[in-house]
C-alpha positions in Angstrom: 79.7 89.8 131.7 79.9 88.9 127.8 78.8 92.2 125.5 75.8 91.3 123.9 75.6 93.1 120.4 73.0 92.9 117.3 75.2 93.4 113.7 73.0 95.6 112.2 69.6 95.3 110.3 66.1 94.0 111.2 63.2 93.7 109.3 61.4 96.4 108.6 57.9 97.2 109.8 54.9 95.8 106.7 53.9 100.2 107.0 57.7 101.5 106.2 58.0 98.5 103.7 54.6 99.4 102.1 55.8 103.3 101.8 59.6 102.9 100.9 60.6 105.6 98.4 57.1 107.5 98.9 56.8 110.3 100.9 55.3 108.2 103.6 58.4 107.0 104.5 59.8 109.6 105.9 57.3 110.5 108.0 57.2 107.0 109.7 61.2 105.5 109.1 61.2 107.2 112.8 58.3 105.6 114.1 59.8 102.0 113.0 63.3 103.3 114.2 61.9 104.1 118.1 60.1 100.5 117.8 63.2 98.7 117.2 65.2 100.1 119.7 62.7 99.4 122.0 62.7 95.6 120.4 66.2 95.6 120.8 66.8 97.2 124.3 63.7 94.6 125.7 65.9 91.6 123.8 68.7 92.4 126.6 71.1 93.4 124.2 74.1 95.9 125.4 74.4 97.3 122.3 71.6 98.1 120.0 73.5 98.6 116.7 71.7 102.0 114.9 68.2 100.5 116.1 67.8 97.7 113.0 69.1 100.8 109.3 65.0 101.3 109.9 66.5 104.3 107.3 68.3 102.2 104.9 67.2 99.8 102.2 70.1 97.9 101.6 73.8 97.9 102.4 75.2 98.8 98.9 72.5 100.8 97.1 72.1 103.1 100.6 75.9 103.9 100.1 76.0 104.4 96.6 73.0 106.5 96.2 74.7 109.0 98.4 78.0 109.1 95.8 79.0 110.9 92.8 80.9 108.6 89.9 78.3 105.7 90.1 75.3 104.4 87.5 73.4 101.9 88.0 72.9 99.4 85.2 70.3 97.0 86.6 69.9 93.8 89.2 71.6 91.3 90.7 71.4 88.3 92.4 73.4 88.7 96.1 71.6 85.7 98.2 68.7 83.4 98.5 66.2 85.5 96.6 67.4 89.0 97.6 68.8 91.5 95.0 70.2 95.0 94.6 71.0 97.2 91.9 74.5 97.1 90.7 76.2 99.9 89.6 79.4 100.6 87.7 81.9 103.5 88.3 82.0 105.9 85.2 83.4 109.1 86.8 85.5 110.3 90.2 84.2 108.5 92.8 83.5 112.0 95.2 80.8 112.0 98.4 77.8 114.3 97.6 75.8 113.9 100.7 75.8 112.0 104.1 74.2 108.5 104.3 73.9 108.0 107.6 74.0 111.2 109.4 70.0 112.0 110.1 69.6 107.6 111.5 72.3 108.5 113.5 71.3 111.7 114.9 68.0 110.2 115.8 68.7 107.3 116.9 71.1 108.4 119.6 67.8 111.1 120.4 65.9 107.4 120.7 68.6 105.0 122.5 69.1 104.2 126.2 71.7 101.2 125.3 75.2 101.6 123.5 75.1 102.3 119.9 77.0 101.7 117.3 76.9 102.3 113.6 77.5 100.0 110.8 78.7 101.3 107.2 78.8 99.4 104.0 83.0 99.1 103.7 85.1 100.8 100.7 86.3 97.3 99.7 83.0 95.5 99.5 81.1 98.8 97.6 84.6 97.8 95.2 84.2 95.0 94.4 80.4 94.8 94.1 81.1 97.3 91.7 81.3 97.4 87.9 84.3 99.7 86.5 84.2 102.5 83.9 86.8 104.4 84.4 89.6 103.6 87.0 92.8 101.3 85.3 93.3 100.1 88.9 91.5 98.3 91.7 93.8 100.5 94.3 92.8 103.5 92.9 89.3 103.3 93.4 89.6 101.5 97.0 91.8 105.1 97.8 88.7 107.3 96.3 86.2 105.1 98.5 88.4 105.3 101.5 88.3 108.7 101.4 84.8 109.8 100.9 84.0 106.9 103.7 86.6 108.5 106.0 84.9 111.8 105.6 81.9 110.4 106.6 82.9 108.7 109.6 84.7 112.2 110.4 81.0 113.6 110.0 79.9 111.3 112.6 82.5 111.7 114.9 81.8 115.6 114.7 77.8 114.7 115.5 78.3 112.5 118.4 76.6 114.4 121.0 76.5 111.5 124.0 79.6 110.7 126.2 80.5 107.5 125.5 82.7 105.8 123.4 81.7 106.0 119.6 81.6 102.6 117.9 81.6 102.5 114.1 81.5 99.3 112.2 82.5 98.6 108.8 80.4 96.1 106.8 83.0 94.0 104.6 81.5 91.0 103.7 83.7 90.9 100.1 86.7 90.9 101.9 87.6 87.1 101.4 85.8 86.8 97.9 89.5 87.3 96.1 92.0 85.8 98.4 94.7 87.3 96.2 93.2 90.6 97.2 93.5 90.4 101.3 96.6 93.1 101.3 94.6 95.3 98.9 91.3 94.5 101.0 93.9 95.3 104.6 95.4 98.3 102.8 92.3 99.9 101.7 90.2 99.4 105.1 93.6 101.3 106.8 93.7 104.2 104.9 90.2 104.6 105.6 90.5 104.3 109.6 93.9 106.2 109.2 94.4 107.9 112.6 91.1 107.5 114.1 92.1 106.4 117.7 89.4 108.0 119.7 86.5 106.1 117.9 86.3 102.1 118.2 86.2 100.8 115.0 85.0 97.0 114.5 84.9 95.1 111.3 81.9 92.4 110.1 82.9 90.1 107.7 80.5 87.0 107.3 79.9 84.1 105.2 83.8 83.3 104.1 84.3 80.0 103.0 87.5 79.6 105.0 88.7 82.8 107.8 91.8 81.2 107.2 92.5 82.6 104.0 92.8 86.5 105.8 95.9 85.5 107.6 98.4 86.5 108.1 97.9 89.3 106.1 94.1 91.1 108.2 96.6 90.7 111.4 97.9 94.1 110.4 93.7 95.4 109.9 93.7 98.5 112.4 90.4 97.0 114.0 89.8 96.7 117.4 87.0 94.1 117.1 86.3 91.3 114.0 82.4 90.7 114.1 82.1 86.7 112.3 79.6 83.9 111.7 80.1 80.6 112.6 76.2 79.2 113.8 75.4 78.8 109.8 77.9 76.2 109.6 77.7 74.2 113.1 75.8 71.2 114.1 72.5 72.4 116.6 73.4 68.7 119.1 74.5 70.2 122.5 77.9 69.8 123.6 81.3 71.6 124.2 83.9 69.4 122.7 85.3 69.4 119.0 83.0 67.5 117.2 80.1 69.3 118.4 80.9 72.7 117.3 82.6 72.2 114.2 81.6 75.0 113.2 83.3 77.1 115.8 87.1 75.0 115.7 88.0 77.4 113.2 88.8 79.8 115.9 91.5 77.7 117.1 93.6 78.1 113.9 92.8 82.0 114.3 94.4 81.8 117.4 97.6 80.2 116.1 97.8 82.7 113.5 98.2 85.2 115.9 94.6 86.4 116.4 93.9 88.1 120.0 91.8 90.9 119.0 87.9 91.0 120.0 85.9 88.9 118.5 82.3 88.8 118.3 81.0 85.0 118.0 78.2 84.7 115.6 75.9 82.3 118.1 72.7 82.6 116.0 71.8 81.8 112.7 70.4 84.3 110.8 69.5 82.3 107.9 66.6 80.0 109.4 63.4 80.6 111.8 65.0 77.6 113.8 64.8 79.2 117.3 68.4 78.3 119.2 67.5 76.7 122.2 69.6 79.1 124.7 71.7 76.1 125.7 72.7 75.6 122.5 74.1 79.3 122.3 75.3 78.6 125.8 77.5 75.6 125.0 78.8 77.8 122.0 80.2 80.4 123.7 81.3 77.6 126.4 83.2 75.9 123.5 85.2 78.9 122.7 85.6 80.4 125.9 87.8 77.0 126.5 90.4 78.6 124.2 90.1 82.1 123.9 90.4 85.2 126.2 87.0 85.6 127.9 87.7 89.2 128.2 87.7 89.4 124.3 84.5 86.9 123.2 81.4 89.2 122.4 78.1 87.9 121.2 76.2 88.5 118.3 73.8 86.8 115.4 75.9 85.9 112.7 74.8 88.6 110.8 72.1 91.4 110.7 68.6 89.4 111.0 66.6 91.7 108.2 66.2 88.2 106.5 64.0 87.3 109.7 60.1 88.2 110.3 60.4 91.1 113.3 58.8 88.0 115.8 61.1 85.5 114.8 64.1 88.0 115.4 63.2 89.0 118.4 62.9 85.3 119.5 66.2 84.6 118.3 67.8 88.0 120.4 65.9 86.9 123.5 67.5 83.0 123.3 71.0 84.5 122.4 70.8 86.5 125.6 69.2 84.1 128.3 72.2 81.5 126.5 74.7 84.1 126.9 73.6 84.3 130.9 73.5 80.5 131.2 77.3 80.9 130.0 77.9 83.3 132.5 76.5 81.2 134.9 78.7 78.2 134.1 81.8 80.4 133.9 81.4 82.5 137.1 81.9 86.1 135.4 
């Protein structure tokens, strides 16, 4: 059976959006929190992420907010129309609370399905950063490695079910300065550093070209690399080359060396187009041709917050019933 995953957020319900930085919304981030699990867990996924970041508001600002050494200086543009404050770094970059700790808590109170908990990643909060104070790039990704680590530690400590505990680390900077891929590898390391008993997985979406990580993220202590690829392939049927162009790239990976897990991104985020589930199925067909079945997990390209709740839930539903029709053909 192919692990069937969501990457993180969902869109929030219109009563936590409507109450977000009121005191309303603490009094019902819960409420949307149980919801989406049971969304989720109904979709047929195995694992359930932390139930949609119902806690969070976006992936750099939720991190940030929780740090000491950071102002904001206003916002900026990240994709489509969607903004978030930017800050720069005018002091010791040093953790002064826990940003994830009470979501987490609660939603393994709310889960029946594996969870797993994406963090924004030291590299990506680097580089989306403006700097006030450090003379070098490695010396902040050290700081933010280390106040991430302790946080993940924190987690670790507050894991109260008995499986496996899954972190994910959001990096969706990491190819934005291909110079930078053994500062980017180094960085993401030091924070994992001796971590064996945890599964750590990394997300890194929307890169013009994978290729330009290798060789160097071969030597990324990750167990799993969570990509997209459904944004930039053609939605005709069919297994072969030309019809899932946007999925060849894998090959190459595969020549460099690649053998690790690797969640497909089947479904594209980025439009209310509902893949037909065999569509998703002759994806996962395509790369299954090539790569260790074993080691192919499925997921959206990215988290789906950019998606009404319906239309989501749609999507989750088609990349599961594909994923069976895959199954199906393949005889696990």
């Amino acid at each position: 059976m192919f692990y069937k995953q969501e990457i993180g957020s969902i869109k929030k319900p219109d009563y936590l959006t409507r109450t977000y930085k009121k005191m309303e919304f603490n009094s019902l981030k819960k409420k949307a929190l149980e919801e989406t699990i049971k969304m989720m867990e109904s979709a047929g996924l195995d694992n359930i992420g932390i139930g949609g970041e119902m806690y969070r508001w976006e992936m750099y600002e939720h991190p940030v907010d929780h740090l000491d050494g950071f102002v904001y200086y206003g916002k900026v543009r990240s994709f489509d129309n969607r903004y978030y404050k930017k800050a720069s770094i005018v002091g010791p970059i040093k953790r002064k609370s826990s940003a994830y700790i009470e979501e987490f808590l609660d939603a393994q109170q709310l889960a029946n399905k594996d969870l797993k908990i994406p963090i924004t990643g030291p590299y990506t909060i680097l580089d989306w950063s403006f700097n006030d104070y450090y003379g070098k790039r490695i010396d902040i990704g050290y700081d933010l490695a280390k106040v991430i680590r302790e946080e993940i530690i924190d987690l670790k400590n507050n894991w109260k079910r008995n499986d496996v505990l899954r972190i994910q680390i959001d990096e969706p900077a990491a190819s934005t300065h291909p110079d930078e891929i053994p500062l980017f590898v180094e960085i993401f390391n030091e924070t994992v550093r001796n971590l064996n008993d945890i599964k750590i997985s990394s997300h890194i979406c929307y890169s013009k070209d994978y290729r330009i990580l290798y060789p160097e993220i071969l030597e990324m202590k990750t167990t799993q690399l969570a990509l997209e690829f459904s944004n930039r392939d053609p939605l005709e049927l069919g297994t072969d080359d030309d019809s899932r162009k946007g999925f060849s790239i894998i090959k190459d990976l595969v020549d460099y060396g690649e053998n690790r897990e690797i969640g497909i991104g089947v479904i594209d985020v980025h439009t209310d187009f509902i893949e037909p589930p065999e569509l998703v199925r002759d994806r996962i067909l395509y790369v299954s041709k090539f790569y260790d079945i074993d080691k192919i997990v499925i997921n959206p390209d990215c988290g789906l917050r950019t998606r009404s709740r319906e239309i989501a839930y749609r999507k989750l539903i088609s990349m599961v019933e594909g994923t069976k029709l895959a199954e199906k053909e393949i005889g696990k």
